[in-house]
N, CA, C and O of each residue as an XYZ file, in Angstrom:
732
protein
N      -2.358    -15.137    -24.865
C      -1.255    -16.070    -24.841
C      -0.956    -16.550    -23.436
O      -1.761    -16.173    -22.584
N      -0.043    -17.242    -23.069
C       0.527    -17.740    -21.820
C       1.198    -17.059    -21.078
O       1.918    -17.748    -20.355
N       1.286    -16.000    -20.929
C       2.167    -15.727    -20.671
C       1.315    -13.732    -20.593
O       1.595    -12.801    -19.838
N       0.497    -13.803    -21.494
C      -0.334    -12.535    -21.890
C      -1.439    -12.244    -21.954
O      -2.095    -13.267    -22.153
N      -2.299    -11.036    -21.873
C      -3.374    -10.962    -21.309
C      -4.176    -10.852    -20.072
O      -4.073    -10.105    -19.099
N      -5.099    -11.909    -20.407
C      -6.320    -11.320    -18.682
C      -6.621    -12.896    -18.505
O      -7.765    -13.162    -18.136
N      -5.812    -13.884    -18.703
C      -6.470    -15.150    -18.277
C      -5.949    -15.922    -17.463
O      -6.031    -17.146    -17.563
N      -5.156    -15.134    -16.266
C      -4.081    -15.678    -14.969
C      -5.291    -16.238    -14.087
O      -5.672    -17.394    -13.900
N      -5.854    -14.769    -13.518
C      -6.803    -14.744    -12.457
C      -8.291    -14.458    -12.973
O      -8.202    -13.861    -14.046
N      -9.416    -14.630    -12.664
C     -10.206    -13.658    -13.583
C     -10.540    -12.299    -12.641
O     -10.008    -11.857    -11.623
N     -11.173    -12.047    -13.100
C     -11.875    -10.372    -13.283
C     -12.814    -10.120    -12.650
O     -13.873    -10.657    -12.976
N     -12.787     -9.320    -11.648
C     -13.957     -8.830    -10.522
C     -14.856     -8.124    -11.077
O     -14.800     -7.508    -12.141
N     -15.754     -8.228    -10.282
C     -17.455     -7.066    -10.519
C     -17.218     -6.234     -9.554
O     -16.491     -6.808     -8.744
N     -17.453     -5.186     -9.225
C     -17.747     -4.154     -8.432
C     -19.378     -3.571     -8.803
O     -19.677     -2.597     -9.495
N     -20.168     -4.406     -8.178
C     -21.901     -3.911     -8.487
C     -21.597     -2.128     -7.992
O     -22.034     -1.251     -8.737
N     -20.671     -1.661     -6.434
C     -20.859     -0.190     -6.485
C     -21.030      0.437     -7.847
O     -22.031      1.138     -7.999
N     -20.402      0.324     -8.612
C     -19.455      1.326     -9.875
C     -19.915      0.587    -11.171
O     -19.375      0.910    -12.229
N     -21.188     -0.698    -11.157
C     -21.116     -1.803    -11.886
C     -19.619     -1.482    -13.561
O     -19.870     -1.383    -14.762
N     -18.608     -1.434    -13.041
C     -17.253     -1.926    -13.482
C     -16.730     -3.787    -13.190
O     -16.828     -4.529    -12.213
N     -16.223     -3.948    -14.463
C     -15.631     -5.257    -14.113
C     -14.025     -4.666    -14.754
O     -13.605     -4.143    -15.787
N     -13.248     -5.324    -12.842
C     -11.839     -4.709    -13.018
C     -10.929     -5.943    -13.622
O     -11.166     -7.080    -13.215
N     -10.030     -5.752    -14.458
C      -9.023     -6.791    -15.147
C      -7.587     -6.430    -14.787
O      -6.959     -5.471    -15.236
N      -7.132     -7.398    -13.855
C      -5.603     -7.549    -14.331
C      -4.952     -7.817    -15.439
O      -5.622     -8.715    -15.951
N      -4.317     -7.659    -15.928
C      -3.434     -8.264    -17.622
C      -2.120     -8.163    -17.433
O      -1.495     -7.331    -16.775
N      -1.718     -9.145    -18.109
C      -0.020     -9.307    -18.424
C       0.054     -8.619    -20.195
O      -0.625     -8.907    -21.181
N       1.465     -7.387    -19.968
C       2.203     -7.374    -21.219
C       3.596     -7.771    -21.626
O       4.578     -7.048    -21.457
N       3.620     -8.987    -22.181
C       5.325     -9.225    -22.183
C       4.693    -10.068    -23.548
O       3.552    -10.510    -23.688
N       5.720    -10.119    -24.390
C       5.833    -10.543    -25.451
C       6.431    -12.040    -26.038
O       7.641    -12.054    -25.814
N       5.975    -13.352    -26.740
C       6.806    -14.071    -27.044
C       7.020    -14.200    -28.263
O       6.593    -13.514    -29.192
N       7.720    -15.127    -28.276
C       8.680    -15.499    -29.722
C       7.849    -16.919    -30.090
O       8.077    -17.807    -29.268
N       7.085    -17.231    -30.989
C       7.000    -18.579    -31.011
C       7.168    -18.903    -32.848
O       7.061    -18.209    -33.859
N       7.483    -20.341    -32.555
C       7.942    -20.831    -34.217
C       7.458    -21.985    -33.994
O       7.702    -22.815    -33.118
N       6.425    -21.968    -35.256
C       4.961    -23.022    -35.276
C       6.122    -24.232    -35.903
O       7.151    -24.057    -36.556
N       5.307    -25.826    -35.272
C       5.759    -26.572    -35.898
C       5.283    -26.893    -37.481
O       4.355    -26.287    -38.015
N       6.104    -27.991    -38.173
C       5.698    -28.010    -39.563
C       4.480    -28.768    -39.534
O       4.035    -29.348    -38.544
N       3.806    -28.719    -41.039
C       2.739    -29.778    -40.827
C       2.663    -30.616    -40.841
O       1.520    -30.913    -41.188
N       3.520    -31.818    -40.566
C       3.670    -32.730    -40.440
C       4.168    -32.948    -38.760
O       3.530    -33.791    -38.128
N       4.665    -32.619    -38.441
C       4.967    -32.414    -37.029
C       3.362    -31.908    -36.088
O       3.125    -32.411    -34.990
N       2.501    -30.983    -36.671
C       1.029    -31.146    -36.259
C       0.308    -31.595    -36.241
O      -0.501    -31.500    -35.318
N       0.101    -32.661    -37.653
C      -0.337    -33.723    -38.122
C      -0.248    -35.089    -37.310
O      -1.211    -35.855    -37.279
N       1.204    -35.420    -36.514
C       1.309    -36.732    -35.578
C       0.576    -36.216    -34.250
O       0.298    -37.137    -33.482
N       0.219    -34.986    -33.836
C      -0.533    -35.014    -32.979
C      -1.494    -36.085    -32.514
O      -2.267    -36.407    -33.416
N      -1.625    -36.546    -31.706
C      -3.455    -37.533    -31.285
C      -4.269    -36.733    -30.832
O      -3.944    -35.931    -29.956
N      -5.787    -36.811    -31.464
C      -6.511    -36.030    -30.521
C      -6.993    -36.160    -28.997
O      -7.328    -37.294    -28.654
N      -7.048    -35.425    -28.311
C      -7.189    -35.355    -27.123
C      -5.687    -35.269    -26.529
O      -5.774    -35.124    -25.309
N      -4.498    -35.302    -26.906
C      -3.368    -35.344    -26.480
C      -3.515    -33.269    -26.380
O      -4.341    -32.528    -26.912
N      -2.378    -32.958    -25.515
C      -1.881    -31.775    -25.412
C      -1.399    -31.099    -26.655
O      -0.848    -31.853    -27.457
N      -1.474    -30.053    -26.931
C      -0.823    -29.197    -28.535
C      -0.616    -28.330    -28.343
O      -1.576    -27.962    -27.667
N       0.236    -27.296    -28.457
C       0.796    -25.801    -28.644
C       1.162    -25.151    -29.933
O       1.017    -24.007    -30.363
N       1.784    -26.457    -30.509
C       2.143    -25.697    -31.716
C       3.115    -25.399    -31.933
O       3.505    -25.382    -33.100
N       3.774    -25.102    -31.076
C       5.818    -24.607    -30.783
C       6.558    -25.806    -31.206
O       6.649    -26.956    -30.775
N       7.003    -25.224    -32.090
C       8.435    -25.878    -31.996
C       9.998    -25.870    -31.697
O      10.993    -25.325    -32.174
N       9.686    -26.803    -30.601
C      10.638    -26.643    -29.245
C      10.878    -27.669    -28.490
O       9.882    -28.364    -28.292
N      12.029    -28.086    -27.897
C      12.111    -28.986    -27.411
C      12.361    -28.592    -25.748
O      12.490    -29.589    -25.038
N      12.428    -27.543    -25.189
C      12.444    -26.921    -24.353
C      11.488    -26.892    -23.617
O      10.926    -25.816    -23.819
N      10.749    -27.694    -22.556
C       9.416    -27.485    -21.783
C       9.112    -26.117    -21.560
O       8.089    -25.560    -21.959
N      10.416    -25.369    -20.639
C       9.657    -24.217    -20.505
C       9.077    -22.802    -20.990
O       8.756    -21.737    -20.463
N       9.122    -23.468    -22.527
C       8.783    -23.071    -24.023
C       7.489    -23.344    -24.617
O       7.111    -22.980    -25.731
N       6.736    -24.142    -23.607
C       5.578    -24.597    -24.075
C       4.685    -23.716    -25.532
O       4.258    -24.130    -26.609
N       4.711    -22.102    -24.744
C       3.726    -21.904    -25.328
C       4.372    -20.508    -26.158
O       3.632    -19.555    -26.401
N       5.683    -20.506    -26.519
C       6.731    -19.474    -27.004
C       7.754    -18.907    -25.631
O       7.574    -18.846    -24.414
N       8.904    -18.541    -26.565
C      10.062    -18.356    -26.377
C       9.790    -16.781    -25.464
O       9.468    -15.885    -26.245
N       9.845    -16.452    -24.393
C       9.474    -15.223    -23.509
C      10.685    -14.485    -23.775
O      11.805    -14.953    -23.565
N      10.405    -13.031    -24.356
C      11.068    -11.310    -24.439
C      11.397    -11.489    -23.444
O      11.008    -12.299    -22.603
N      12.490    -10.424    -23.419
C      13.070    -10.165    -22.175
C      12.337     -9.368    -20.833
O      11.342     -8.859    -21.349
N      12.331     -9.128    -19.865
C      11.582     -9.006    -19.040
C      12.180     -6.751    -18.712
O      11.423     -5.785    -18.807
N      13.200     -6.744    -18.474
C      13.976     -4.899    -18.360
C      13.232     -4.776    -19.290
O      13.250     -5.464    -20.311
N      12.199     -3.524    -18.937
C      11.918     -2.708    -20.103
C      10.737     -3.251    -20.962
O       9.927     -2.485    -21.483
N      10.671     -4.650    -21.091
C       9.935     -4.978    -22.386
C       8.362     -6.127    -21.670
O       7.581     -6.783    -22.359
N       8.374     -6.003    -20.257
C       6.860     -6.104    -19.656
C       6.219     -5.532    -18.930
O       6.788     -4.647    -18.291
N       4.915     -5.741    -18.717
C       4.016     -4.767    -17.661
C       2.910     -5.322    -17.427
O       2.412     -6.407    -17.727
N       2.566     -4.366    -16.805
C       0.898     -5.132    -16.845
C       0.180     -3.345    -16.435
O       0.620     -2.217    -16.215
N      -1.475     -4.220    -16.548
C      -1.919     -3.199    -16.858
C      -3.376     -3.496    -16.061
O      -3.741     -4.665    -16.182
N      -4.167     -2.730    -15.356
C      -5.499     -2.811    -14.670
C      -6.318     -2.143    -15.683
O      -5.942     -1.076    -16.168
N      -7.750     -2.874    -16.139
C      -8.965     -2.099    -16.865
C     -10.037     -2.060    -15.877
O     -10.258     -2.738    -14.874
N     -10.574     -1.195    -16.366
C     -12.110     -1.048    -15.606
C     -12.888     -0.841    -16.582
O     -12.855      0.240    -17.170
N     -13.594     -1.666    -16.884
C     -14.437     -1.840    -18.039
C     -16.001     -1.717    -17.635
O     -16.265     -2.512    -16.733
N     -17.372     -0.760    -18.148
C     -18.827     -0.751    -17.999
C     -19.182     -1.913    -17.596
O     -18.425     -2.702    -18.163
N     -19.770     -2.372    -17.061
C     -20.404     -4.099    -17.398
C     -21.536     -4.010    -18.255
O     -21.885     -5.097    -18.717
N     -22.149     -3.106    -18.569
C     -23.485     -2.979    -19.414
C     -22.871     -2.856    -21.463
O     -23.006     -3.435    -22.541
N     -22.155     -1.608    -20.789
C     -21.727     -1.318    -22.537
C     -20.411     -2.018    -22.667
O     -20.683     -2.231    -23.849
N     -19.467     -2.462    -22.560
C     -18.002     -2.721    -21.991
C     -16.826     -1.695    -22.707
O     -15.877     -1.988    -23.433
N     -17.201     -0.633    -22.294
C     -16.250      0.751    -22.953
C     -15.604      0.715    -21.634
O     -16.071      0.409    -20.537
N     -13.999      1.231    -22.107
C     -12.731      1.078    -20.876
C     -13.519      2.545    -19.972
O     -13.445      3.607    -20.590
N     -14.194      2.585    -18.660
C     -13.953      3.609    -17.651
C     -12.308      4.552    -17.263
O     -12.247      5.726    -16.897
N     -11.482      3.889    -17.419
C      -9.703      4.078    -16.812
C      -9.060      2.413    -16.883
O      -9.576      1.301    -16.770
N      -7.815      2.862    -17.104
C      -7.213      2.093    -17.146
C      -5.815      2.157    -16.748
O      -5.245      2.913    -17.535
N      -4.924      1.652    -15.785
C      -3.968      1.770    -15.202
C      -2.604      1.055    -15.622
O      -2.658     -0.142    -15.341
N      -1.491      1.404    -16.165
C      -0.331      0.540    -16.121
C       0.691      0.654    -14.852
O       0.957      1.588    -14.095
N       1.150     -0.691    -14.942
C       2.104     -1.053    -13.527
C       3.535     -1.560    -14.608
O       3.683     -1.788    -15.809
N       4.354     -1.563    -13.458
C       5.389     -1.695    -14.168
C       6.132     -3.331    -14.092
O       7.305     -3.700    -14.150
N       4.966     -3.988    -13.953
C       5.141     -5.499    -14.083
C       4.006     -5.972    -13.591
O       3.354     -5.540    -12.640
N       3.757     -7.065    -14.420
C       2.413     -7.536    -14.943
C       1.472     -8.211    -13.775
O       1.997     -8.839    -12.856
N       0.541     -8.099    -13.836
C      -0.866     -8.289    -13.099
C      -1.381     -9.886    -13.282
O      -2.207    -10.231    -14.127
N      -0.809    -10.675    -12.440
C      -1.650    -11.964    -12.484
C      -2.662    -12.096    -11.484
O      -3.712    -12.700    -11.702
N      -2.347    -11.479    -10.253
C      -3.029    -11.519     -9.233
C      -4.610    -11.350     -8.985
O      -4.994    -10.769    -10.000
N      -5.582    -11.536     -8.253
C      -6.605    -11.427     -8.213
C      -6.869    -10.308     -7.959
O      -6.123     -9.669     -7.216
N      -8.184     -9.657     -8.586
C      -8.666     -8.196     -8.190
C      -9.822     -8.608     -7.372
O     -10.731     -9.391     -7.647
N      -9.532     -7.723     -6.010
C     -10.663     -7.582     -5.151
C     -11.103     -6.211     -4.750
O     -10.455     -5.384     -4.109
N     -12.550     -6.086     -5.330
C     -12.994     -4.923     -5.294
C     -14.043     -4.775     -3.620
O     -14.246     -5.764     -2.916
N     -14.454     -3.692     -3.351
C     -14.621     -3.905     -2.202
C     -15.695     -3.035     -1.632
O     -15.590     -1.836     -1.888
N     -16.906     -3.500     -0.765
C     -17.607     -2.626     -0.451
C     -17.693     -1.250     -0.509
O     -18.544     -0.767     -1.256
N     -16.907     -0.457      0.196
C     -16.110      0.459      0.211
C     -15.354      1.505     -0.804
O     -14.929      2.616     -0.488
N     -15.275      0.795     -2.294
C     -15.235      1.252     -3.208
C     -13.427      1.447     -3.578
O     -12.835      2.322     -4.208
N     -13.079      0.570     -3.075
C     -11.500      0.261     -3.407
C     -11.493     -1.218     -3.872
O     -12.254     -2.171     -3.704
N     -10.624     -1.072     -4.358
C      -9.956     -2.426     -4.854
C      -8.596     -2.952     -4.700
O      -7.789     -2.052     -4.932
N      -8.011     -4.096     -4.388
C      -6.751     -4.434     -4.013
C      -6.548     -5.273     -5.354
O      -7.432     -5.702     -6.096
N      -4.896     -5.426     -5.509
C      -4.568     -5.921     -6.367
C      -2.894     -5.989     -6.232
O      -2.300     -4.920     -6.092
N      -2.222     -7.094     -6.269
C      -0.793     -7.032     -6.641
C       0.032     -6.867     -7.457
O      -0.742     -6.184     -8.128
N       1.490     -6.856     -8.416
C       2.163     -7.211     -9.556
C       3.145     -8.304     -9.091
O       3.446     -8.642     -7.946
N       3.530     -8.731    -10.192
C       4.881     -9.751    -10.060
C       6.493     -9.122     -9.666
O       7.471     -9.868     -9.623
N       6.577     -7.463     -9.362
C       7.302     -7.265     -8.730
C       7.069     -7.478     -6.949
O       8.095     -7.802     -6.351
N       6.035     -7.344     -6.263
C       5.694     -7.870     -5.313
C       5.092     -6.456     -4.656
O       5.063     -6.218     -3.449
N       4.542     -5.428     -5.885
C       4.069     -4.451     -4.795
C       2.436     -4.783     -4.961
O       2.006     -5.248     -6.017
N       1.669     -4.532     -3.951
C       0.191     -4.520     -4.091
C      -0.301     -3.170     -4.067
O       0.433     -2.238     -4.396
N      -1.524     -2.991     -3.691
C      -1.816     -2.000     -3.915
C      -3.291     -1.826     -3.462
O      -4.073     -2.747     -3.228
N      -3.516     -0.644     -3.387
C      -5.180     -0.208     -2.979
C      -5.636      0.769     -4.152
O      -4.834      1.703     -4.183
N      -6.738      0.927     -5.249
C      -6.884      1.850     -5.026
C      -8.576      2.271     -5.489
O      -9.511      1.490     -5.310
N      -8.708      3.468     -6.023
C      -9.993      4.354     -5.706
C     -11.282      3.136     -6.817
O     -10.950      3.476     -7.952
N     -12.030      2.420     -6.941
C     -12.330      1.503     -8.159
C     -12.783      2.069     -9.332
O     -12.708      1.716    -10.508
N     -13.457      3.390     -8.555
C     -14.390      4.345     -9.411
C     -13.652      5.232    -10.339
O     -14.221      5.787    -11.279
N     -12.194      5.393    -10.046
C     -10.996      6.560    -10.513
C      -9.840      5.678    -11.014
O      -9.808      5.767    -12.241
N      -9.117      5.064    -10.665
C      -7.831      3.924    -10.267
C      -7.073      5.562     -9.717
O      -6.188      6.071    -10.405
N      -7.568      6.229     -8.432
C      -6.499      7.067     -8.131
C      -6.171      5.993     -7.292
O      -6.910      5.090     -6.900
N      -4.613      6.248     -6.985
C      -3.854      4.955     -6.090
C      -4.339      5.739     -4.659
O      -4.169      6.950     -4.514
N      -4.827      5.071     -3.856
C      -4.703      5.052     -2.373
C      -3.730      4.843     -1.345
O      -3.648      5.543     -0.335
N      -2.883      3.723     -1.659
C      -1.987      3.357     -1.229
C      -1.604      2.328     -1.896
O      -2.382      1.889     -2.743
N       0.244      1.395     -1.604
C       1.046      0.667     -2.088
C       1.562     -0.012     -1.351
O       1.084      0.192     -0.235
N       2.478     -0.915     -1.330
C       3.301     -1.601     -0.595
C       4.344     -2.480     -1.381
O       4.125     -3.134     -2.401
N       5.296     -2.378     -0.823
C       5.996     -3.317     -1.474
C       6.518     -4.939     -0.813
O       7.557     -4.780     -0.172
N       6.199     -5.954     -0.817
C       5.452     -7.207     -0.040
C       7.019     -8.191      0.005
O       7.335     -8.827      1.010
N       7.753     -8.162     -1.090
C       9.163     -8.672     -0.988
C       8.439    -10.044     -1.632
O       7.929    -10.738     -0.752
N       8.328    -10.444     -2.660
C       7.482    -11.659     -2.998
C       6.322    -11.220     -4.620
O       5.364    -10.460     -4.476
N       6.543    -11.630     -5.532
C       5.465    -11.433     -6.617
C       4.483    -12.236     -5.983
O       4.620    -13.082     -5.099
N       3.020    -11.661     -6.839
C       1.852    -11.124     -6.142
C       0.963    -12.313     -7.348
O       0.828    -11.859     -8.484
N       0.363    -13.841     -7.074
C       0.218    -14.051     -8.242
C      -0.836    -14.778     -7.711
O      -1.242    -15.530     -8.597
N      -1.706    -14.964     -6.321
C      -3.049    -15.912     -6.490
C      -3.960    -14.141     -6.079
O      -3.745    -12.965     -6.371
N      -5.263    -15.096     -5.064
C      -6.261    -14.484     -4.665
C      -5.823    -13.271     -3.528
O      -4.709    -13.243     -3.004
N      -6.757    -12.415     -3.289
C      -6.660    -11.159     -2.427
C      -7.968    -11.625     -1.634
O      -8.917    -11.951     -2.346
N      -8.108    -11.684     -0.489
C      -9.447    -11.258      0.182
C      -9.347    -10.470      1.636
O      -8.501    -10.357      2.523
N     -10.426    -10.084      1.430
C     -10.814     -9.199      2.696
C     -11.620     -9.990      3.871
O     -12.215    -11.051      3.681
N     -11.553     -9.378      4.980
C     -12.388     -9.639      6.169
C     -12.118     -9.118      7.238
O     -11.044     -8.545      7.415
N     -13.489     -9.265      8.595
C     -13.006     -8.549      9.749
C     -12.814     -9.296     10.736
O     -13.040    -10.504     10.658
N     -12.392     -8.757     11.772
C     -11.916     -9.334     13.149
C     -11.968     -8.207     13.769
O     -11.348     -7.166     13.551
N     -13.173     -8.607     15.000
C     -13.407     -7.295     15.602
C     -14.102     -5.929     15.541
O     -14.246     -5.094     16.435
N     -14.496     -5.914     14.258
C     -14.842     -4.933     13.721
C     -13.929     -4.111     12.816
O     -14.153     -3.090     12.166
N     -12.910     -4.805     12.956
C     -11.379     -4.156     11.727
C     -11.419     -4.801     10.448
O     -11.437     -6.030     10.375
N     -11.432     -4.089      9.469
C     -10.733     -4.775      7.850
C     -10.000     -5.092      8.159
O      -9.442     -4.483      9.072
N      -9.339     -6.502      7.540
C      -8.017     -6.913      7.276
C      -7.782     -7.172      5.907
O      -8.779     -6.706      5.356
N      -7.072     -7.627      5.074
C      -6.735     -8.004      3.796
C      -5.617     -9.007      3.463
O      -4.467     -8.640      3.704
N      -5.791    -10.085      3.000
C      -5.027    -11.085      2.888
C      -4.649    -11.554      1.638
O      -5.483    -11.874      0.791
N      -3.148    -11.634      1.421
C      -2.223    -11.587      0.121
C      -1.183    -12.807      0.418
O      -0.600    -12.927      1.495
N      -1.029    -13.711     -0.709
C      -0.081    -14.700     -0.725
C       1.096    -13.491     -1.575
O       0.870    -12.644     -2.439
N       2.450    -13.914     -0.825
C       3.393    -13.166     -1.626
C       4.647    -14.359     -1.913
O       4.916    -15.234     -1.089
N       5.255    -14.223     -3.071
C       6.524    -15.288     -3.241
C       5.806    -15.572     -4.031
O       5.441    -14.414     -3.830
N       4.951    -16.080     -5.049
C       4.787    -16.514     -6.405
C       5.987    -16.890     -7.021
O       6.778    -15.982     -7.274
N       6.314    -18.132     -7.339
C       7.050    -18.191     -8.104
C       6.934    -19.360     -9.023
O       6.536    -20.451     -8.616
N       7.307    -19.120    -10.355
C       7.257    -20.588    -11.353
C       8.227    -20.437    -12.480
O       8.416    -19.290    -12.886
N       9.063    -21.718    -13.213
C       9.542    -21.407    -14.365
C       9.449    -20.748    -15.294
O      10.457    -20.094    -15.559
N       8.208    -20.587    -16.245
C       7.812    -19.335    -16.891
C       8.159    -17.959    -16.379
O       8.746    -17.193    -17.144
N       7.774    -17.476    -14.844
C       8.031    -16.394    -14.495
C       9.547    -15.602    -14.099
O       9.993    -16.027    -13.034
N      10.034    -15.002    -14.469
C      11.497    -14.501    -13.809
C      10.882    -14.022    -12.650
O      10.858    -12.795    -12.552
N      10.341    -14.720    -11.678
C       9.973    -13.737    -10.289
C      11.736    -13.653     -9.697
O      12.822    -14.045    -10.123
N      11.232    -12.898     -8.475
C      12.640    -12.977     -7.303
C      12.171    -14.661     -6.886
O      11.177    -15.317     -7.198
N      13.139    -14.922     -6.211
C      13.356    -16.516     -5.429
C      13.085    -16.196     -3.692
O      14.005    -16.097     -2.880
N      11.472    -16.052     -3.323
C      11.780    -15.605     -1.956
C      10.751    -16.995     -1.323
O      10.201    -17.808     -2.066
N      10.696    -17.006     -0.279
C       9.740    -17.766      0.458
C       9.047    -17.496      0.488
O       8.932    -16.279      0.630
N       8.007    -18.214      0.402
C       6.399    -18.030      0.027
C       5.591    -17.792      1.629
O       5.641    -18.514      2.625
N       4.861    -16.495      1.405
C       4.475    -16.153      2.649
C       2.560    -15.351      2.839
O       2.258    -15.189      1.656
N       1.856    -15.068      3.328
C       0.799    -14.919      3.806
C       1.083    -13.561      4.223
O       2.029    -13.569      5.010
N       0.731    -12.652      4.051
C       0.956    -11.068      4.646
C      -1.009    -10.932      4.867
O      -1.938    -11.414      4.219
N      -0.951    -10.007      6.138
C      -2.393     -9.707      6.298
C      -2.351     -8.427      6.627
O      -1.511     -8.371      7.525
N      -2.714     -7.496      6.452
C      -2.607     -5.837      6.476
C      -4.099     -5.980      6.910
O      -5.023     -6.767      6.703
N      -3.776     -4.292      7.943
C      -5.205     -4.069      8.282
C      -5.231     -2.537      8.829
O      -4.224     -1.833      8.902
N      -6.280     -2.215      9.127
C      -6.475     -1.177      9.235
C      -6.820     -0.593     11.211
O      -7.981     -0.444     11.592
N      -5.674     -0.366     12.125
C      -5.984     -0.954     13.206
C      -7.068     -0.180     13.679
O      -7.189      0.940     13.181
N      -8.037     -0.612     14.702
C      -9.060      0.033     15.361
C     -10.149      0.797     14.667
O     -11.057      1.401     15.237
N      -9.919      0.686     13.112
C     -10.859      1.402     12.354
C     -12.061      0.579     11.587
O     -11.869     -0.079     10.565
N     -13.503      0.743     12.334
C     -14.765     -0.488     12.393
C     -14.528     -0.225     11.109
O     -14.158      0.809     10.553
N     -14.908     -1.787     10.518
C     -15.415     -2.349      9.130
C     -16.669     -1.657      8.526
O     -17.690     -1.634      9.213
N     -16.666     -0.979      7.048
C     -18.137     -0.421      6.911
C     -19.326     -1.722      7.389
O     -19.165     -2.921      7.616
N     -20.276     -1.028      7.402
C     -21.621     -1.927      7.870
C     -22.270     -2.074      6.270
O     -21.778     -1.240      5.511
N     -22.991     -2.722      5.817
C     -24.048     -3.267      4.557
C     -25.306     -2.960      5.086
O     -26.325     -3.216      4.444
């Protein structure tokens, strides 16, 4: 759905661990199909949902409440057989990009604005942060110097989402003076 699932960001490979890691959203909607006649004036090639609603930011159903009733959740799925390896829940949902990493970690944010590091092979957490900003494009890595760094857009925000209302910002974390593995 829109709102649900694994189809925000897509889904990394990690050839180390050959795992492909998934962010997912769990929050629930409400939707009430239009009649058939109301589906019927559709044109093809025009836009369709199906809702009936006059509410734009209803497009694609009426969004549960958010206390208590969303999450999200990290998979690590085989890439050969696709049986779940581990699987991790957060306590608000995963749009963000998964970047898995030489090294055998993976970064990843939630829409409360914490990110995160952790083991790709285990999901033991490595480390966290909390960024002040939901966590909702790409993650990447790189060096300078011979240092990892890691780079996170934080402040996500859109109608659909109840994020916080913060300014949209660029955070780069790194690891100081400690050389980048070599390939």
């Amino acid at each position: 759905g829109a709102v649900g699932g694994a189809e925000w960001n897509s889904p990394a490979y990690d050839p180390k661990t050959n795992l492909v890691l998934i962010g997912e959203v769990d929050w629930c909607d409400t939707v009430t199909p239009k009649d058939l006649n109301q589906l019927r004036k559709v044109e093809r090639g025009q836009p369709w949902a199906g809702m009936a609603t006059w509410n734009p930011f209803w497009m694609f159903g009426k969004e549960g409440p958010t206390a208590g009733h969303w999450a999200g959740w990290v998979y690590a799925v085989d890439a050969d057989t696709g049986t779940w390896k581990w699987r991790l829940k957060s306590n608000y949902p995963i749009v963000s990009g998964m970047t898995p990493t030489a090294g055998g970690v993976v970064f990843f944010g939630d829409l409360g604005g914490n990110f995160y590091a952790l083991d790709a092979a285990n999901a033991q957490k490595l480390w966290g942060q909390e960024l002040c900003g939901a966590i909702g494009g790409g993650v990447i890595t790189y060096t300078v110097n011979g240092a990892q760094k890691i780079a996170v857009a934080a402040g996500f925000t859109h109608p659909a989402w109840p994020t916080k209302i913060v300014s949209a910002k660029i955070v780069v974390l790194g690891l100081d003076g400690t050389p980048a593995p070599t390939q």
